[in-house]
C-alpha positions in Angstrom: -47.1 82.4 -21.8 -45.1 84.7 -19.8 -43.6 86.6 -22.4 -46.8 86.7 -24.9 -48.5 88.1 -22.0 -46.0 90.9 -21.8 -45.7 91.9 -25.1 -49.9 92.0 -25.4 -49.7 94.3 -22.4 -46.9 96.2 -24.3 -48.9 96.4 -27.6 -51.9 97.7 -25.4 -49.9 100.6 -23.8 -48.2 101.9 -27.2 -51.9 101.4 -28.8 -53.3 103.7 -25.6 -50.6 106.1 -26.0 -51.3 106.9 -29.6 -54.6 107.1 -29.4 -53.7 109.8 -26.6 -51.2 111.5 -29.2 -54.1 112.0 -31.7 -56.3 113.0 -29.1 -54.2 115.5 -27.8 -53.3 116.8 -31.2 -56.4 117.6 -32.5 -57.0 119.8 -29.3 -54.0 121.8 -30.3 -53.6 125.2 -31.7 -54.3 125.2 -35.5 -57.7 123.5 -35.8 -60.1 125.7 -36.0 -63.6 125.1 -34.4 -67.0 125.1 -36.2 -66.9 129.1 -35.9 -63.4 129.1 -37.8 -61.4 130.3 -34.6 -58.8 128.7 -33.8 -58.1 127.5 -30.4 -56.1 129.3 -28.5 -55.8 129.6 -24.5 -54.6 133.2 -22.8 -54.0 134.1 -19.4 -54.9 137.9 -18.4 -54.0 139.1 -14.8 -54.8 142.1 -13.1 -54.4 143.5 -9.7 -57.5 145.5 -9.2 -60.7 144.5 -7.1 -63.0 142.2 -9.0 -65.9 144.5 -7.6 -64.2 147.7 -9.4 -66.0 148.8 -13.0 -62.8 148.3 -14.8 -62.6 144.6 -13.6 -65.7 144.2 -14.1 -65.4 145.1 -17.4 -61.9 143.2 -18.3 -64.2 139.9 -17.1 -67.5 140.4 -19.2 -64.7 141.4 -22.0 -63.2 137.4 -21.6 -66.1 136.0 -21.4 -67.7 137.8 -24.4 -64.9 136.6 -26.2 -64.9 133.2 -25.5 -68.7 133.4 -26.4 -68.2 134.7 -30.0 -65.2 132.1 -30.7 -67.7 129.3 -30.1 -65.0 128.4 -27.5 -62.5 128.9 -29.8 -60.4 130.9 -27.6 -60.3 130.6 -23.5 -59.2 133.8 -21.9 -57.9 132.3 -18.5 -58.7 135.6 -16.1 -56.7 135.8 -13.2 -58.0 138.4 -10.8 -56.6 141.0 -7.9 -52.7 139.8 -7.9 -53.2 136.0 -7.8 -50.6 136.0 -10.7 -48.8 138.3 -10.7 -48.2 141.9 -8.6 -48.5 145.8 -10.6 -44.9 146.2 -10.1 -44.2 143.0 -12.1 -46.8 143.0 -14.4 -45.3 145.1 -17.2 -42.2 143.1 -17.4 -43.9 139.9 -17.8 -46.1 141.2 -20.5 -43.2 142.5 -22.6 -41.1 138.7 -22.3 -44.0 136.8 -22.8 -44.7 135.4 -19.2 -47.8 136.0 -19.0 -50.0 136.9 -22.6 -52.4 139.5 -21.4 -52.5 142.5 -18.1 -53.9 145.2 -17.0 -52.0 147.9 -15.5 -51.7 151.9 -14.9 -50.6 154.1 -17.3 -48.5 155.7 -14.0 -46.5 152.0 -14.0 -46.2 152.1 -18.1 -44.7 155.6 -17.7 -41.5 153.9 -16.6 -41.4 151.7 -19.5 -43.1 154.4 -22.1 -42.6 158.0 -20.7 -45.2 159.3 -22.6 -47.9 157.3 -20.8 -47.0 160.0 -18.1 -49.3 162.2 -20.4 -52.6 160.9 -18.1 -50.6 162.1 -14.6 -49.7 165.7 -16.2 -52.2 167.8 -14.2 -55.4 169.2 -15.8 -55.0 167.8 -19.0 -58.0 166.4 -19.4 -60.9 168.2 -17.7 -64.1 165.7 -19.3 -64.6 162.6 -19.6 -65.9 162.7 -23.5 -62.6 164.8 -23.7 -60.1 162.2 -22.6 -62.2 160.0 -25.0 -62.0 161.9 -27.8 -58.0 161.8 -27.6 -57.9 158.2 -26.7 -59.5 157.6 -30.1 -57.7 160.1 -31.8 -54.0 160.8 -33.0 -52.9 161.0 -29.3 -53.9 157.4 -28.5 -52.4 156.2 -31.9 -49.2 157.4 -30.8 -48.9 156.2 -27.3 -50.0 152.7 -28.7 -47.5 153.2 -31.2 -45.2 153.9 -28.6 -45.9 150.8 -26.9 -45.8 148.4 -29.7 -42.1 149.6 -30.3 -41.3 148.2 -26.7 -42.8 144.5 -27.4 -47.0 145.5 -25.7 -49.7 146.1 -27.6 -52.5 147.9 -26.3 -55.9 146.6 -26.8 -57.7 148.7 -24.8 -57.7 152.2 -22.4 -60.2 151.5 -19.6 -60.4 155.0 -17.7 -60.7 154.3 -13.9 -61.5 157.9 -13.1 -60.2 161.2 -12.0 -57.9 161.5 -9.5 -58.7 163.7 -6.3 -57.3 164.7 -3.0 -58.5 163.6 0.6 -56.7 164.7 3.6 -57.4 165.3 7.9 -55.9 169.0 8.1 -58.2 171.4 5.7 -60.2 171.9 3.0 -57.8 172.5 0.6 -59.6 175.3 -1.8 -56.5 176.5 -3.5 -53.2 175.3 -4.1 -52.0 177.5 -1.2 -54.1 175.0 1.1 -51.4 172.7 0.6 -48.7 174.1 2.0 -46.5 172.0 4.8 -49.2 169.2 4.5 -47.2 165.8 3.6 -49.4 163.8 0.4 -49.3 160.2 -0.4 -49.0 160.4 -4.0 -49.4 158.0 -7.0 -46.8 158.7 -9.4 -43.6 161.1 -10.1 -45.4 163.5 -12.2 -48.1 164.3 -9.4 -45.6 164.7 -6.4 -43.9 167.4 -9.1 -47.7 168.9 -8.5 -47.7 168.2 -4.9 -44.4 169.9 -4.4 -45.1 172.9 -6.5 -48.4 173.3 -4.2 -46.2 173.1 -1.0 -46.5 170.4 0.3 -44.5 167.0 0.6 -45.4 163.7 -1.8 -45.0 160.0 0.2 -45.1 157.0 -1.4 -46.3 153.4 -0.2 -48.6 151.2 -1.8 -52.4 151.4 -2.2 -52.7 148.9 0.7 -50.8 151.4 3.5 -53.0 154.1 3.3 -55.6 153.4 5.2 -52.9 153.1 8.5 -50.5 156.0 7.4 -53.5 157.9 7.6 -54.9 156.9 10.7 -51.4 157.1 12.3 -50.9 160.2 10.8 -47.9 159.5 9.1 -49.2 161.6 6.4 -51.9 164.1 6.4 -53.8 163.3 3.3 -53.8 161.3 0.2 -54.6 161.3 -3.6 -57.0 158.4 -5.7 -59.8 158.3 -7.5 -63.3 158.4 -5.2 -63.8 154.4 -5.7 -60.5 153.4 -4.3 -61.4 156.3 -1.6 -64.4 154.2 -1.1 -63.2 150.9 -1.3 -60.4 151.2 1.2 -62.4 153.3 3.7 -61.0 156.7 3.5 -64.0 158.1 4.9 -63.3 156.5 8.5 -59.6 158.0 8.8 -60.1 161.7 6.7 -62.2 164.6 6.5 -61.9 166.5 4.1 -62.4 165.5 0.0 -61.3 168.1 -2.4 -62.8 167.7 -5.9 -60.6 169.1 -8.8 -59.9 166.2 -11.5 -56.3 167.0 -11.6 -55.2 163.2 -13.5 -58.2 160.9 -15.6 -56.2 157.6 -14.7 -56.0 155.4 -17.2 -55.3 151.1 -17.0 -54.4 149.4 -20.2 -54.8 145.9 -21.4 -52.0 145.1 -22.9 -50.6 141.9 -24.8 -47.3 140.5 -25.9 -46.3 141.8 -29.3 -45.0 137.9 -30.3 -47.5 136.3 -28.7 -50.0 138.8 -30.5 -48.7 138.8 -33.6 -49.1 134.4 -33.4 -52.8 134.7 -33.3 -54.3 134.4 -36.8 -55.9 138.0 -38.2 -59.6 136.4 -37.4 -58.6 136.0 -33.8 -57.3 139.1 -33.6 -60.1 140.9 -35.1 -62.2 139.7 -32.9 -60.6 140.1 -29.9 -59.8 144.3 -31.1 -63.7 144.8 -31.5 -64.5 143.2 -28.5 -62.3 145.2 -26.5 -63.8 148.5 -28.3 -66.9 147.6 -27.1 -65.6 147.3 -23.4 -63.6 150.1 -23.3 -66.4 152.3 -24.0 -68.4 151.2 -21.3 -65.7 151.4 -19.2 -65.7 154.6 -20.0 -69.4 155.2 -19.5 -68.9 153.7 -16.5 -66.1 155.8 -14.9 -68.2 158.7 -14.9 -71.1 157.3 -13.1 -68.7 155.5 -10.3 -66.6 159.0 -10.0 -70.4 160.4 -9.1 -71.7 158.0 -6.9 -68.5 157.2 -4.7 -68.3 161.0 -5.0 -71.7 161.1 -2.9 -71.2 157.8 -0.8 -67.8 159.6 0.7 -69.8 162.8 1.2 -72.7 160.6 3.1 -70.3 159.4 5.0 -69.2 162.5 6.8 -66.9 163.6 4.7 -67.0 167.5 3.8 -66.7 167.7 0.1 -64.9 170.7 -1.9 -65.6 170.9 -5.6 -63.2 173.4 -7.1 -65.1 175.7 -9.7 -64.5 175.7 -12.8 -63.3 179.1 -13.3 -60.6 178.6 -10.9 -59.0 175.7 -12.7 -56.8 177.7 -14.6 -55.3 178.8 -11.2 -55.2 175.5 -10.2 -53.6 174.5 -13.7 -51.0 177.6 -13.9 -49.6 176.3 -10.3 -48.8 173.0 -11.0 -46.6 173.7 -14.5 -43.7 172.4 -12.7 -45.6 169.0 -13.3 -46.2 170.0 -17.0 -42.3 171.2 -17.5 -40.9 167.7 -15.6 -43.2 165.8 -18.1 -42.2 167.2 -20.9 -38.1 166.8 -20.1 -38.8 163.2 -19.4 -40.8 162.4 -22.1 -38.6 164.0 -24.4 -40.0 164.7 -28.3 -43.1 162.4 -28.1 -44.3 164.0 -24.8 -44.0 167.4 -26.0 -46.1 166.9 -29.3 -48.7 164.9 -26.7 -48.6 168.1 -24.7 -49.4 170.5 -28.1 -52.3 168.4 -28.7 -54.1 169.0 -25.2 -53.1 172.6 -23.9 
């Protein structure tokens, strides 16, 4: 009795188990649901705070997705470095650790040099310029540049023009900014920063705030929502407004992984991204505006530069332009050609 017993309870676990087997198989990738997607799970990670417009705008963009798929595809979202930090981000995209990011174009630039093109100074002065060379030749050949290294670029979500805050001055010419020592975001702005005179620092977005209120440097450059954001206003004075650098994130996935996905998922997910970026984009100016006036509410005294004295502004920093250009090598002086 014994034995019968333990052979029924046998026959019950291998019954159980492939029952399992064909559950668990017709979950996987391949079937496609009543929409004709078929399922397909991605993680996305970004480092940004969920309350920014471009994160904001990289979660409606998942969720719209998985909404059009019928639930076809699950865009796992994986918000303000829970995943994985900026600096490793890129990496992980281009092996296939993670299938989705979003990261600067300043941090591409080290992978891609041309992505430096969005630091080069004064290159884009609007906001419907920068979006009318994102959708023109110049973006098809930075995302051609990135495809070649294994990412492909779904989407350019503008987070803004860069500015300068500092406790010294109000900086109303490059002269200002002599002797003054500048936390800066990227090697192509501290080759601006030096050829203004003064001395770039770098340390993460998250040591500002203290360097400045220890005055281990004088001043600092970001875009008026980070300014906002991490409370610039209660440890500078002074806000100088002259859109040097329209910072750009990208949303990037893995070429393999990409290239997996069948051509309906992948249509879908392009045109869904199109339609986010360009409310990014809409969005961008309107945060630049109202941070703008929040820092200025604050106590902040605010310098716009005018903008006839741009080209003085621009003419000074062609150091930046020249270090660009020899790092970017061919690519990055054709990218220059198409915007001076």
């Amino acid at each position: 009795m014994k034995t019968k017993g333990l052979m029924m309870l046998m026959l019950i676990i291998c019954l159980a188990m492939t029952a399992c087997g064909k559950e668990s198989s017709s979950n996987s990738a391949g079937e496609e649901n009543s929409a004709g997607y078929e399922k397909a799970t991605i993680r996305l990670a970004y480092n940004l705070p969920q309350d920014h417009h471009v994160a904001k705008g990289v979660e409606q963009f998942a969720k719209d997705v998985m909404e059009k798929s019928g639930g076809a595809i699950e865009i796992q979202v994986f918000p303000a470095g829970q995943l994985l930090s900026d600096k490793d981000m890129n990496q992980s995209i281009l092996t296939g650790g993670v299938e989705m990011g979003v990261n600067s174009s300043t941090l591409w630039a080290s992978t891609v040099p041309a992505m430096g093109i969005f630091d080069v100074p004064y290159v884009f002065t609007t906001y419907e310029e920068a979006g009318k060379a994102l959708n023109g030749e110049l973006g098809d050949k930075l995302r051609d540049a990135m495809e070649e290294k294994g990412a492909k670029v779904l989407m350019f979500a503008d987070y803004g023009f860069a500015q300068f805050a500092n406790n010294k001055r109000p900086l109303e010419s490059p002269e200002d900014f002599n002797g003054l020592k500048i936390r800066s975001i990227g090697d192509i702005p501290s080759e601006m920063i030096k050829a203004y005179g003064a001395s770039p620092v770098f340390m993460g977005g998250g040591e500002v705030y203290m360097a400045l209120q220890r005055h281990t440097v004088d001043g600092a450059t970001s875009g008026t929502t980070a300014m906002v954001q991490r409370k610039y206003d209660e440890v500078t004075k002074y806000l100088t407004i002259n859109n040097y650098a329209y910072l750009q994130f990208l949303l990037a996935v893995n070429n393999d992984f990409w290239n997996r996905l069948p051509e309906k998922s992948q249509t879908l997910l392009m045109e869904t991204a199109k339609d986010t970026e360009e409310w990014i984009r809409s969005q961008a100016e309107i945060e630049d505006s109202e941070t703008a006036k929040q820092l200025a509410d604050k106590g902040m005294e605010v310098y716009v530069v005018p903008e006839e004295d741009i080209p003085l502004w621009k003419e000074a920093a062609r150091p930046a332009w020249n270090a660009f250009a020899e790092n970017a090598g061919d690519l990055g002086e054709e990218l220059l050609e198409m915007v001076d």
